[in-house]
C-alpha positions in Angstrom: 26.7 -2.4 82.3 30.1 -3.6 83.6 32.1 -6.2 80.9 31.8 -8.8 84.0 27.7 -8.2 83.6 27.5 -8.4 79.6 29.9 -11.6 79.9 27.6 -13.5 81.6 24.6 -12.1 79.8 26.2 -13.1 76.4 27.1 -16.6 78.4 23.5 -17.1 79.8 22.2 -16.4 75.8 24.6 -18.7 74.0 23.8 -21.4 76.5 20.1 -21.2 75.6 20.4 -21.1 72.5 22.7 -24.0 72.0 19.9 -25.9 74.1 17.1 -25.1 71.9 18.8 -26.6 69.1 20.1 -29.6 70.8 16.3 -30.1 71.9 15.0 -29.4 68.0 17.9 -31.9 66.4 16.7 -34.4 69.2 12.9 -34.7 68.7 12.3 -32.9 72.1 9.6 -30.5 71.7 8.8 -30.4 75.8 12.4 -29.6 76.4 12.2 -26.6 73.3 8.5 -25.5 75.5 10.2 -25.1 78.8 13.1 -22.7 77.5 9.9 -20.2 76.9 8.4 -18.0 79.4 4.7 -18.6 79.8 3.6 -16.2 77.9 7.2 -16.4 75.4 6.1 -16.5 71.3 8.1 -18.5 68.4 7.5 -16.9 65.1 8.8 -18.9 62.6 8.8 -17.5 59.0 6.8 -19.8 56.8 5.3 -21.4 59.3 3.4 -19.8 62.1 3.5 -17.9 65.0 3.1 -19.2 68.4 2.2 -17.7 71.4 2.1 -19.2 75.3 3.0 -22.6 75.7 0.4 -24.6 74.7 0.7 -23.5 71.4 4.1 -23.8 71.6 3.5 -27.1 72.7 1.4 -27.5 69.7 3.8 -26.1 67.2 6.8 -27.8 67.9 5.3 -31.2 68.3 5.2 -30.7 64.8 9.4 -30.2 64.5 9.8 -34.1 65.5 12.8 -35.2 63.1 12.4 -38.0 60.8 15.9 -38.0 59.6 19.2 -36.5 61.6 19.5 -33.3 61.3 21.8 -30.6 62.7 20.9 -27.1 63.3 24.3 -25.1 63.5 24.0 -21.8 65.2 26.6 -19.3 65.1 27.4 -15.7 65.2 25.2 -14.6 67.9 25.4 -11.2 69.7 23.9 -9.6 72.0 22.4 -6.6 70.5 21.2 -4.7 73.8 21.2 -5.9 77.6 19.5 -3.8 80.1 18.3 -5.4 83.8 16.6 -8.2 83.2 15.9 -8.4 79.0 18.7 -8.6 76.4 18.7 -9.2 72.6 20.5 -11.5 70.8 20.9 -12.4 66.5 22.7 -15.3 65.3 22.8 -17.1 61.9 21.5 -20.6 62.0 22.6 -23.1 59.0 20.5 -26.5 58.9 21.9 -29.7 58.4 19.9 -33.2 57.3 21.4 -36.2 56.7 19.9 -38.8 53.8 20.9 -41.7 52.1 23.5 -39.2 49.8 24.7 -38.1 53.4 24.6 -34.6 54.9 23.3 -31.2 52.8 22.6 -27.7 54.0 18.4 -27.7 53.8 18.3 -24.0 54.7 20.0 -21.0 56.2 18.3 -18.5 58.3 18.4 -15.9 61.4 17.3 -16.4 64.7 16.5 -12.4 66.2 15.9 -13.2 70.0 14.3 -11.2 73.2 15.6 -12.8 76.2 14.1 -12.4 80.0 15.4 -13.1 83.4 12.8 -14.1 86.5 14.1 -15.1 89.2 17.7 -14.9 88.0 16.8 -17.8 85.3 16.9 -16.8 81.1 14.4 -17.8 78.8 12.9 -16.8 75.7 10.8 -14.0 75.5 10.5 -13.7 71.7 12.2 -15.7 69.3 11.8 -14.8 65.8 13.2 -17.2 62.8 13.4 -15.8 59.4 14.7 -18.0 56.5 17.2 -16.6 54.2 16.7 -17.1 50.4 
């Protein structure tokens, strides 16, 4: 793969990443659904996993904040790109704010499977694992 092609696959993953967790600090669990394929799965350590998107739709419906929050995600790299399906990690650090003001909750790792249709990225797989 040419440094042009993994540029913008790198680009493509960042950007929906950083979407998903502008939609989860935000309370928008349709926005989350519709960065999944169809048929795309959430397993979330601790919690479940969810597979097509009405249970996605039922998951994160669930994920509504009460309180700000930030979810900081960092790190990530793209661990293989071939055609149309790439994998990206990155670390994740979340951030809620109370009366005493903002504390890291919890720090984890999202491991992603990415797909292209149509020339459009979404999730495949995304897998979130919780760090002790």
């Amino acid at each position: 793969m040419s440094t042009s092609a993994e540029a913008s696959v790198a680009a493509h993953a960042q950007s929906l990443i950083a979407t998903y967790a502008q939609a989860l600090d935000a309370g928008r669990p349709a926005d989350m659904v519709e960065l999944f394929w169809p048929d795309g799965v959430a397993e979330i350590s601790g919690v479940g996993t969810f597979e097509g998107r009405d249970a996605l739709r039922e998951g994160y419906a669930g994920f509504v904040p009460s309180q700000p929050q930030l979810h900081l995600v960092g790190n990530t790299v793209v661990t293989s790109s071939a055609g149309d399906e790439a994998t990206a990690t990155s670390d994740l650090v979340f951030l809620q704010r109370d009366e005493s003001g903002w504390a890291v909750r919890l720090v984890g790792r999202y491991d992603d499977t990415l797909r292209r249709r149509g020339g459009e990225w979404r999730f495949q797989r995304r897998i979130t694992t919780f760090l002790p």
